[in-house]
Backbone atoms as SQL, in Angstrom:
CREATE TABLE atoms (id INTEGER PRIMARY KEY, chain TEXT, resi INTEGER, resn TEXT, atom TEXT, x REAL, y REAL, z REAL);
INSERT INTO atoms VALUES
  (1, 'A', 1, 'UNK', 'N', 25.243, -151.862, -295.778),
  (2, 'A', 1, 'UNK', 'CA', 26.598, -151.842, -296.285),
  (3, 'A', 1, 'UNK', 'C', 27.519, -151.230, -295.230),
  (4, 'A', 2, 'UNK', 'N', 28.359, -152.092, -294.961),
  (5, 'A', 2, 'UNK', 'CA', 29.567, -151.685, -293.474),
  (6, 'A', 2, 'UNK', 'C', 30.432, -150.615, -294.558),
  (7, 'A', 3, 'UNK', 'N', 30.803, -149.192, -294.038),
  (8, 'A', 3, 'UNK', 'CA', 31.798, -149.032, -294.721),
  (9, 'A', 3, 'UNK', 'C', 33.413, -149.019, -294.111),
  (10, 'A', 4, 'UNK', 'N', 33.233, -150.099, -292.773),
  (11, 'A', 4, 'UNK', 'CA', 34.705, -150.063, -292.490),
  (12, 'A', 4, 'UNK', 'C', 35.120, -151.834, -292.742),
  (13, 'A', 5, 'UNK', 'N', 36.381, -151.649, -293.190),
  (14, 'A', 5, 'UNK', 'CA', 37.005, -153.389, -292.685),
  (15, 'A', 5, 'UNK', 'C', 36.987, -153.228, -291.549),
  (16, 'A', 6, 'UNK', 'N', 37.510, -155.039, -291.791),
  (17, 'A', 6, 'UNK', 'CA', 36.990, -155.987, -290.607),
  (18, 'A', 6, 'UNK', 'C', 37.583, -155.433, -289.375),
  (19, 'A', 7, 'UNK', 'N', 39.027, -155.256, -289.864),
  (20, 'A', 7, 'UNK', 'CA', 40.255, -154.897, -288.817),
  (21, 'A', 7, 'UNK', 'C', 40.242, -153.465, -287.863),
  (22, 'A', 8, 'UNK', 'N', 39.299, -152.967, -288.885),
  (23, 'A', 8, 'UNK', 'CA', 38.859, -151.611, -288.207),
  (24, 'A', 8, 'UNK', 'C', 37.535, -151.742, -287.092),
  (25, 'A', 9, 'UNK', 'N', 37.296, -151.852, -287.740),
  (26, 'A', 9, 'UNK', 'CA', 35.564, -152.830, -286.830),
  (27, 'A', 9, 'UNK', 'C', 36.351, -153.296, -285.159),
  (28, 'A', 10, 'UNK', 'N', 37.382, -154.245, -285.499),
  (29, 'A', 10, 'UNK', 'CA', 38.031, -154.698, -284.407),
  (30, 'A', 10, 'UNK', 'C', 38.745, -153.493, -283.513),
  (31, 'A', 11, 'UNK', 'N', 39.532, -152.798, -284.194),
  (32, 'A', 11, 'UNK', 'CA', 40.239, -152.122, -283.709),
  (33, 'A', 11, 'UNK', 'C', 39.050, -150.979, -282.827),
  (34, 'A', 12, 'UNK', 'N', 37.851, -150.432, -282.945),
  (35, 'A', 12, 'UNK', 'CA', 37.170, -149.934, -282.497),
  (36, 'A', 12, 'UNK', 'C', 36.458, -150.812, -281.332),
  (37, 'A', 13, 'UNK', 'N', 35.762, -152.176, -281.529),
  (38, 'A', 13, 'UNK', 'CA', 35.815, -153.281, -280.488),
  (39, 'A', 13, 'UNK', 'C', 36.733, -153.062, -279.378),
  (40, 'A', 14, 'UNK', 'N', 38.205, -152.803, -280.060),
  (41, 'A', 14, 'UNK', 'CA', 38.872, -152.812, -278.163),
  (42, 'A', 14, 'UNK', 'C', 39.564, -151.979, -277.606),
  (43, 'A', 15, 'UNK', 'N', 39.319, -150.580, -278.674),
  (44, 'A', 15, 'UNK', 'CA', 40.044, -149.834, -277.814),
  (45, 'A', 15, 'UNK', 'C', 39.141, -149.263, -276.406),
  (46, 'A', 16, 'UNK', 'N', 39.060, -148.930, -275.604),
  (47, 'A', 16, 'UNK', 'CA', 39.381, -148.846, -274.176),
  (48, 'A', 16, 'UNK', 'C', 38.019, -147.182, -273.891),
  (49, 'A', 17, 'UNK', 'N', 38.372, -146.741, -275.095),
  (50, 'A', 17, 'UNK', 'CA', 37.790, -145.171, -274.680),
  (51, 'A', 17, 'UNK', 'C', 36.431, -145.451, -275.234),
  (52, 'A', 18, 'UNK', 'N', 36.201, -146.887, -275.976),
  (53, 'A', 18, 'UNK', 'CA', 34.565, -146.418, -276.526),
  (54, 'A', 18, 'UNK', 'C', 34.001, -147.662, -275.523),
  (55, 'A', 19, 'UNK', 'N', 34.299, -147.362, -274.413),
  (56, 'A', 19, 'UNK', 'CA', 33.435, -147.792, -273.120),
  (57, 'A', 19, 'UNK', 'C', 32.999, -147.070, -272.067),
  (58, 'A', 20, 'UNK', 'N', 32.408, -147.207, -271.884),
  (59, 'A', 20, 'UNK', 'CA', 31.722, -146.263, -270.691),
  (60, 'A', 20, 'UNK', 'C', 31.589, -146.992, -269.161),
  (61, 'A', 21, 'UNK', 'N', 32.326, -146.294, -268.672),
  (62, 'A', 21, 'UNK', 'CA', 32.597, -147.111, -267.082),
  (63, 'A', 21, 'UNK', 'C', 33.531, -148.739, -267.442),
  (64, 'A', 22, 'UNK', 'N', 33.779, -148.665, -268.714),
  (65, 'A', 22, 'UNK', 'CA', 34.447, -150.135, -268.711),
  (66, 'A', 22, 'UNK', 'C', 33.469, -151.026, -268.965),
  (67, 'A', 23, 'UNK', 'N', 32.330, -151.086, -269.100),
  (68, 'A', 23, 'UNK', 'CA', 31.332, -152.000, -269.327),
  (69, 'A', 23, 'UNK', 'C', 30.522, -151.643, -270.650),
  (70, 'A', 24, 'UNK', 'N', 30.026, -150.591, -270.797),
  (71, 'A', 24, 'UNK', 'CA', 29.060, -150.091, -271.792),
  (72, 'A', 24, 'UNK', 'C', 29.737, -150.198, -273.094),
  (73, 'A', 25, 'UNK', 'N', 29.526, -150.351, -274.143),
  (74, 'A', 25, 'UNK', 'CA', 30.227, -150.262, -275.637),
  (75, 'A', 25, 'UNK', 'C', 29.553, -148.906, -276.151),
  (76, 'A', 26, 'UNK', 'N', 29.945, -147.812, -276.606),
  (77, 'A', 26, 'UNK', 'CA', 29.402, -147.108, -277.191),
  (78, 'A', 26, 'UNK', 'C', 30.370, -146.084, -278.262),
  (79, 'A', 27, 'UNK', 'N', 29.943, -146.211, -279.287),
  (80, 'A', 27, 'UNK', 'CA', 31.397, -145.615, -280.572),
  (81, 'A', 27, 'UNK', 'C', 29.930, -145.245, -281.838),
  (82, 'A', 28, 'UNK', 'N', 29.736, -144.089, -281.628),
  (83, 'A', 28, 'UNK', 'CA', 28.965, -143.885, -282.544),
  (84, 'A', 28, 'UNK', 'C', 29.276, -143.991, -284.023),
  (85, 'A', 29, 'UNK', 'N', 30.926, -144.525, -284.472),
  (86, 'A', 29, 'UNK', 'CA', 31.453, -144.470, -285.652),
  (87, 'A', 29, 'UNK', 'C', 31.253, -145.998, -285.968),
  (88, 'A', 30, 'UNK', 'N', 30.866, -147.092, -285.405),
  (89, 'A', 30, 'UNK', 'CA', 30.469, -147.912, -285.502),
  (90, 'A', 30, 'UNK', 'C', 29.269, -148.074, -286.011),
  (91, 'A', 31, 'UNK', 'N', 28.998, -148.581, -286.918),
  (92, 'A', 31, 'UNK', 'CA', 27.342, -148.960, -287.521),
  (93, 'A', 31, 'UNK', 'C', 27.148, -150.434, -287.055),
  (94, 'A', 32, 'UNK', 'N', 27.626, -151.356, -286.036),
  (95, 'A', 32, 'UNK', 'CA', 26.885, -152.319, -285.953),
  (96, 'A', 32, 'UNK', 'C', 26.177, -152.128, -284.615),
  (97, 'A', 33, 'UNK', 'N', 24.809, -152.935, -284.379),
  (98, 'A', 33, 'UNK', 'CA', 24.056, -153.223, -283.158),
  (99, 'A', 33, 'UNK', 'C', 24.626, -154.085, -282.376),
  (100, 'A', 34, 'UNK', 'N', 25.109, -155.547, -282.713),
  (101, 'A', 34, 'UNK', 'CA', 25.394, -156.061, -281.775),
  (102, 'A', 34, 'UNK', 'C', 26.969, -156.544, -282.212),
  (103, 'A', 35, 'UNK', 'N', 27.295, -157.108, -281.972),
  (104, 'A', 35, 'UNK', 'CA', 29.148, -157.659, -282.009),
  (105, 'A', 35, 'UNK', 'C', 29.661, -158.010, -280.465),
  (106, 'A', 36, 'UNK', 'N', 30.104, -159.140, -281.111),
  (107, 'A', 36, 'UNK', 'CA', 31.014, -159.177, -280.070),
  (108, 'A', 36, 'UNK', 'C', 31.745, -158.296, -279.065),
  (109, 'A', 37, 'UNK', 'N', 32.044, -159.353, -277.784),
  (110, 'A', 37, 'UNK', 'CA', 32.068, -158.307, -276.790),
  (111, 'A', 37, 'UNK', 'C', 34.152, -158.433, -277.077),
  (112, 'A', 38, 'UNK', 'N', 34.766, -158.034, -276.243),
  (113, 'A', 38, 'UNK', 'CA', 36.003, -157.886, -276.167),
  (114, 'A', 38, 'UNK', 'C', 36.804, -158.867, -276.454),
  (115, 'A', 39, 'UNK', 'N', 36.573, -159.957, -275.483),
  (116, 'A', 39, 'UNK', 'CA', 36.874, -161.275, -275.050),
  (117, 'A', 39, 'UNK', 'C', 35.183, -162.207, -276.041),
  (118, 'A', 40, 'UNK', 'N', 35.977, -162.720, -277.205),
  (119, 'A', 40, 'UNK', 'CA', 34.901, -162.951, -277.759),
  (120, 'A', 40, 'UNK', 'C', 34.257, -164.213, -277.152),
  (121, 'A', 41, 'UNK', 'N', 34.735, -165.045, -276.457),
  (122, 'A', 41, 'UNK', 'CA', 34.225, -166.315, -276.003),
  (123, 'A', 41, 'UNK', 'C', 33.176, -165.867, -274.852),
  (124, 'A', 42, 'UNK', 'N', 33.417, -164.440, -274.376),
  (125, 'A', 42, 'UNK', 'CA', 32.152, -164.141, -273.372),
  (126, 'A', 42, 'UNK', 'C', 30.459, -163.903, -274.668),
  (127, 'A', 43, 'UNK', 'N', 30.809, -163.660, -275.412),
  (128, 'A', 43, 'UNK', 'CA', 29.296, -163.701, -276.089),
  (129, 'A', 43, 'UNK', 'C', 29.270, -162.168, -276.924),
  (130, 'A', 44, 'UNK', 'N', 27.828, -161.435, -277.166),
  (131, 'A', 44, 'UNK', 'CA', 27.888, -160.724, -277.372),
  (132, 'A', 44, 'UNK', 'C', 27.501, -159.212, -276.741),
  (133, 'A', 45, 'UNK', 'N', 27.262, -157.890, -277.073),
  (134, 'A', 45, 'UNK', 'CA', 27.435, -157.013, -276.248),
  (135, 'A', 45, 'UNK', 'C', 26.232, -155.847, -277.450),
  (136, 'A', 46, 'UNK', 'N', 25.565, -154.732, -276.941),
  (137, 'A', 46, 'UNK', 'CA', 24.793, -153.672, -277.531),
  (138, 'A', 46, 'UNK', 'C', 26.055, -152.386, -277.960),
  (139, 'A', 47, 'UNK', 'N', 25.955, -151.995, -279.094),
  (140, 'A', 47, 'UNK', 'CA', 26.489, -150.784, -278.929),
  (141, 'A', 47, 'UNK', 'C', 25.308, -149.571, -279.133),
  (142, 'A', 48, 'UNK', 'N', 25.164, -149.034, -277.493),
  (143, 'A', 48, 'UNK', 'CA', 24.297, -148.193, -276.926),
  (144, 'A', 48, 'UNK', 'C', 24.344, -146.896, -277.644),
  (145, 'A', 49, 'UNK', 'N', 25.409, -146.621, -278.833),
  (146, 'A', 49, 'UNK', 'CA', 25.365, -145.382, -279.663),
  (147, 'A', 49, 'UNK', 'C', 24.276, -145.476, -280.746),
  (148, 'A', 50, 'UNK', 'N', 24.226, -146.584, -280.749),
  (149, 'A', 50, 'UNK', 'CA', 22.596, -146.583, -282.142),
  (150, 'A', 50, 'UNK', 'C', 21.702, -147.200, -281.215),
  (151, 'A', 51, 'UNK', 'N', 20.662, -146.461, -282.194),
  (152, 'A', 51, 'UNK', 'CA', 19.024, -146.703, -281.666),
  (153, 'A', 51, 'UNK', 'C', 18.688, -147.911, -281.544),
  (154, 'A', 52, 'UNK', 'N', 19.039, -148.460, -282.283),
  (155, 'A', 52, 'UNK', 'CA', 18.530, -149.849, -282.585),
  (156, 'A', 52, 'UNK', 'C', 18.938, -151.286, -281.191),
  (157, 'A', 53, 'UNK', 'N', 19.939, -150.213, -280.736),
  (158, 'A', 53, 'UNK', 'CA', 20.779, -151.263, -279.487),
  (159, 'A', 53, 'UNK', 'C', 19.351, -150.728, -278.534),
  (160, 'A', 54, 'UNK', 'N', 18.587, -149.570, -278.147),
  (161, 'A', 54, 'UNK', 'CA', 17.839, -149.406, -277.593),
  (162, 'A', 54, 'UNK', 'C', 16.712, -149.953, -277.938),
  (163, 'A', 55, 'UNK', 'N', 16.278, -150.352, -279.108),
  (164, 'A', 55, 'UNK', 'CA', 15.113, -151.296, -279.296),
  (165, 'A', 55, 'UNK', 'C', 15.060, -152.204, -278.730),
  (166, 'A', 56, 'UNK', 'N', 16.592, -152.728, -279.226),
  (167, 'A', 56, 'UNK', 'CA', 16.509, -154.743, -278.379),
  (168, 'A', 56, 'UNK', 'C', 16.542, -154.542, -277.240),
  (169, 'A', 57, 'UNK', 'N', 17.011, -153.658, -276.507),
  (170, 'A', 57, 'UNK', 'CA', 16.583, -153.454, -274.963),
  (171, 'A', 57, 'UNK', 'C', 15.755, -153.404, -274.535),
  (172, 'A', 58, 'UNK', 'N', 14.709, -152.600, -274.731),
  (173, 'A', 58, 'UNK', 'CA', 13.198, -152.423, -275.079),
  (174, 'A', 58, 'UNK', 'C', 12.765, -153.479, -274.894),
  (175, 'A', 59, 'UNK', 'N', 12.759, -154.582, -275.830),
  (176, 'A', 59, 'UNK', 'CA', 12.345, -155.549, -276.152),
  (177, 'A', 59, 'UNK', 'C', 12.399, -156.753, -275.335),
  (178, 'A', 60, 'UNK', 'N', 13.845, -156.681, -274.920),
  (179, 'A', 60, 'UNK', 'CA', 14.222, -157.710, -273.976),
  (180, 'A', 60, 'UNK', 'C', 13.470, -157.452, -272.508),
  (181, 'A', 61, 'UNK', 'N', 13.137, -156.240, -272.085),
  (182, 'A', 61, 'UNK', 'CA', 12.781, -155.996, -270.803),
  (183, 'A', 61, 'UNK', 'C', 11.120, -156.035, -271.307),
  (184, 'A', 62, 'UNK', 'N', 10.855, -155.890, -272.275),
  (185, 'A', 62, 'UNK', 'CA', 9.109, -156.190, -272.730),
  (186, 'A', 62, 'UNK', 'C', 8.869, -157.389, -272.391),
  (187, 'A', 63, 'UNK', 'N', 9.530, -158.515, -273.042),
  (188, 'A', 63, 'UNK', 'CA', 9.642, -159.894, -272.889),
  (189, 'A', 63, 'UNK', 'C', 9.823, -160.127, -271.553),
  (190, 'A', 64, 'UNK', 'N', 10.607, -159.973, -271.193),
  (191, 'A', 64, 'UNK', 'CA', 10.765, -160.377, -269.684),
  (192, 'A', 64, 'UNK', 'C', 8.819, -159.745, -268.658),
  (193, 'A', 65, 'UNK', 'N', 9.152, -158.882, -268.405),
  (194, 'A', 65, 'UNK', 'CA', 7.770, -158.691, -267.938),
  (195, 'A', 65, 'UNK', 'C', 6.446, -159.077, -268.274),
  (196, 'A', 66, 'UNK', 'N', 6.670, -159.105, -269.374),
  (197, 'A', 66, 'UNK', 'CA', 5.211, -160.185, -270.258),
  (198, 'A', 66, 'UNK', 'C', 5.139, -161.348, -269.557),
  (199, 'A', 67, 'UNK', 'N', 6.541, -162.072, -269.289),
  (200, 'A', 67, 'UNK', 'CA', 6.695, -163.284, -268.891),
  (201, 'A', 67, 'UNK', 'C', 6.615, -163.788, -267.642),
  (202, 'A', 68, 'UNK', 'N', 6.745, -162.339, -267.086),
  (203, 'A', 68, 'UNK', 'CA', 6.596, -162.002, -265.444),
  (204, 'A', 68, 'UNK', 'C', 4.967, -162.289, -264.848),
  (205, 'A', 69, 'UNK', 'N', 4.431, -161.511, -265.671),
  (206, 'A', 69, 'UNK', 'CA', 2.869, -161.236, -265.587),
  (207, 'A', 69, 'UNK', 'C', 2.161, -162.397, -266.058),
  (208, 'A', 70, 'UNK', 'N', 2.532, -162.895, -266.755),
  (209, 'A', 70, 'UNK', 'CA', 1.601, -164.026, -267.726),
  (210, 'A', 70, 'UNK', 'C', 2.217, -165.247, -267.349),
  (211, 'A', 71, 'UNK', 'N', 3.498, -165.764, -266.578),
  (212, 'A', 71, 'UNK', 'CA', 4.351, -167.061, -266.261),
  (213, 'A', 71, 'UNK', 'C', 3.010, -167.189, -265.915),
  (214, 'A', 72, 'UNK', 'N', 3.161, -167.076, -264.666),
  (215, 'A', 72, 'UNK', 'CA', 2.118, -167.633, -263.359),
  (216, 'A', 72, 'UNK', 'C', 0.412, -168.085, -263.943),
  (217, 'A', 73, 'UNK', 'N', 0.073, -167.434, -264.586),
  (218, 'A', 73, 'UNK', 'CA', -1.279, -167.801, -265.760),
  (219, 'A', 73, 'UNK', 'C', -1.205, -169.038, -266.377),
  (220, 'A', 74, 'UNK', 'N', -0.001, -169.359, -267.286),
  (221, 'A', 74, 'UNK', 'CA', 0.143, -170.194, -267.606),
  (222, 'A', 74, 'UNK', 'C', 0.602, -171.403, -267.097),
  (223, 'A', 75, 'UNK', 'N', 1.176, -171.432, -265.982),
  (224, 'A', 75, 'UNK', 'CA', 1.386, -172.873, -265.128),
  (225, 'A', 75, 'UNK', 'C', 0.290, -173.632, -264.646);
């Protein structure tokens, strides 16, 4: 259960200070993992204040190296 509207959600999306170096998303008052990035036609983005943005990271770099190690096996 989100307890903010939409508009708020957004308004946290772009303001400027819940980035880190300008790249990172991080607003711990935010409860979502992933959302859109700024510019929504670029895709989407982690917000690195919840854990859960660190799982899929995790995950993504698990995958990748699995795929690293095991490509070449499987060709």
């Amino acid at each position: 259960m989100n307890p903010y509207e939409e508009n708020e959600l957004n308004r946290m999306r772009l303001d400027p200070e819940n980035y880190k170096w300008g790249v990172f998303y991080y607003c711990p008052r935010d409860p979502r993992v992933i959302l859109p990035k700024r510019n929504v036609a670029m895709g989407f983005t982690l917000n690195f204040a919840r854990p859960g943005a660190w799982v899929v990271l995790a995950g993504i770099f698990t995958f990748a190296a699995v795929m690293a190690i095991l490509g070449p096996m499987l060709s």
